[in-house]
C-alpha positions in Angstrom: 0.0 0.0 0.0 1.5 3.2 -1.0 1.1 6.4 1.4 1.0 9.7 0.2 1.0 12.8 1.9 1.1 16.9 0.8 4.2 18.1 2.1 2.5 21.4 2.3 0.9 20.0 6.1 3.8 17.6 6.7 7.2 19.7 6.3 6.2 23.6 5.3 6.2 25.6 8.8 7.6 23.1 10.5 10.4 24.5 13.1 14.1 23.2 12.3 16.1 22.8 15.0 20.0 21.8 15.1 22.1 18.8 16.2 22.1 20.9 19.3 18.3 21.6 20.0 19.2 25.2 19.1 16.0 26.8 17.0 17.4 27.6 12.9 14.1 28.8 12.0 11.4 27.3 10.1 10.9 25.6 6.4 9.5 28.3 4.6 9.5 26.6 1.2 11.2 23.6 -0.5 12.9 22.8 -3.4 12.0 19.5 -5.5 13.3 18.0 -8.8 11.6 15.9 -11.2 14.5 12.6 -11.7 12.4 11.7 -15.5 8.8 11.7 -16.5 6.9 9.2 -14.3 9.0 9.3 -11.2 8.0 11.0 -8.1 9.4 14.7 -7.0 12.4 14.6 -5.3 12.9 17.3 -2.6 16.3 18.5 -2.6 16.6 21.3 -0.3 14.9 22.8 2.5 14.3 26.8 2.0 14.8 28.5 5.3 14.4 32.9 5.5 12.4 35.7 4.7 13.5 35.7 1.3 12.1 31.6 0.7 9.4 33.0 2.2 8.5 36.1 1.0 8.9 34.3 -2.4 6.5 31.7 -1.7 4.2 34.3 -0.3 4.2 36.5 -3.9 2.7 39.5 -4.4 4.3 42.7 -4.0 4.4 41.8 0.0 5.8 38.6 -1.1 8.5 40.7 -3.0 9.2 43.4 -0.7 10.0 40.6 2.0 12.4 38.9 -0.1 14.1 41.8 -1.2 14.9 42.9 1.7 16.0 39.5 3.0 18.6 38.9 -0.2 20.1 42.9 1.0 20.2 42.2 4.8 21.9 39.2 4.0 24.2 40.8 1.7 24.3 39.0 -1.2 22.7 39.5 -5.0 22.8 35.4 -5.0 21.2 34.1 -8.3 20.7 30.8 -6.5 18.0 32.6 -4.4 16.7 31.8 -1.0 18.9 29.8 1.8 19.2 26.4 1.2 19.5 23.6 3.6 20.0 19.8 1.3 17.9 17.2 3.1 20.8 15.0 3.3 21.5 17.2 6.0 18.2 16.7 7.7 18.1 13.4 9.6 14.3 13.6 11.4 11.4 15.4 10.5 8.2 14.4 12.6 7.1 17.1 14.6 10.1 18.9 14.2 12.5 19.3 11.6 15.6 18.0 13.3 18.9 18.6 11.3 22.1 16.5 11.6 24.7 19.0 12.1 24.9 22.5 14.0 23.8 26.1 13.4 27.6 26.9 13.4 28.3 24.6 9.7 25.3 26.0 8.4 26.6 29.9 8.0 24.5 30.8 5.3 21.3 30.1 7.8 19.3 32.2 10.1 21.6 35.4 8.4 19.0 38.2 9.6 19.1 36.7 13.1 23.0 36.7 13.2 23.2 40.2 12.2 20.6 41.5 14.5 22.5 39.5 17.0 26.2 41.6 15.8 24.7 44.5 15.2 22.0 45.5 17.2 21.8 43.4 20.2 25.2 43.0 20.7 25.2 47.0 21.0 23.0 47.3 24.1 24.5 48.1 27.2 24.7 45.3 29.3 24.7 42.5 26.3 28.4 41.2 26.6 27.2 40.1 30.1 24.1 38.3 29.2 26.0 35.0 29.0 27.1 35.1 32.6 
């Protein structure tokens, strides 16, 4: 008996956490090839950002978000969005569990890392919030 399910319920919006229980973000869209006429999709990538999002989102709202994603991040990328290859994600149940950490993954969660730098890390009193 074959079992199908939408991945649209099962893996969009899911929240990804690393190796180390640390929260990436969440699948905001996915990327799938076709391997020949016939054959079922293959997803190849999880798309983690506001720019994966925003895109999957459309619209001019859609667009604005993603724009402004691909500049905060820095880059003019043609290859889009953030990408995460499955082979890289070992569970995905209720969570989207990854295999690895947040720290081999540096093209991830680049919004959050900048606020973090550049914002945050300004405030008096953040260099003692480890403590």
């Amino acid at each position: 008996m074959t079992r199908h399910q939408s991945v649209r319920f099962t893996l969009l919006d899911q929240q990804i956490i690393d190796v180390d229980d640390r929260r990436i973000g969440r699948v905001d869209d996915l990327l799938w090839e076709q391997p020949s006429p016939g054959e079922q999709p293959l997803i190849t990538h999880v798309l983690v950002g506001a720019q994966a999002l925003g895109d999957r989102l459309g619209g001019i709202t859609g667009w604005l978000m993603a724009h402004v994603a691909a500049r905060l991040r820095g880059t003019t990328d043609p290859e889009g969005p953030t990408r995460v290859p499955t082979q890289l994600v070992g569970d995905h149940q209720d969570l989207v569990r990854l295999r690895v950490p947040l720290s081999e993954l540096p093209q991830v969660a680049g919004l959050e890392r900048w606020l973090a730098e550049n914002v945050v890390g300004r405030l008096p009193g953040a260099g003692d919030a480890d403590q």
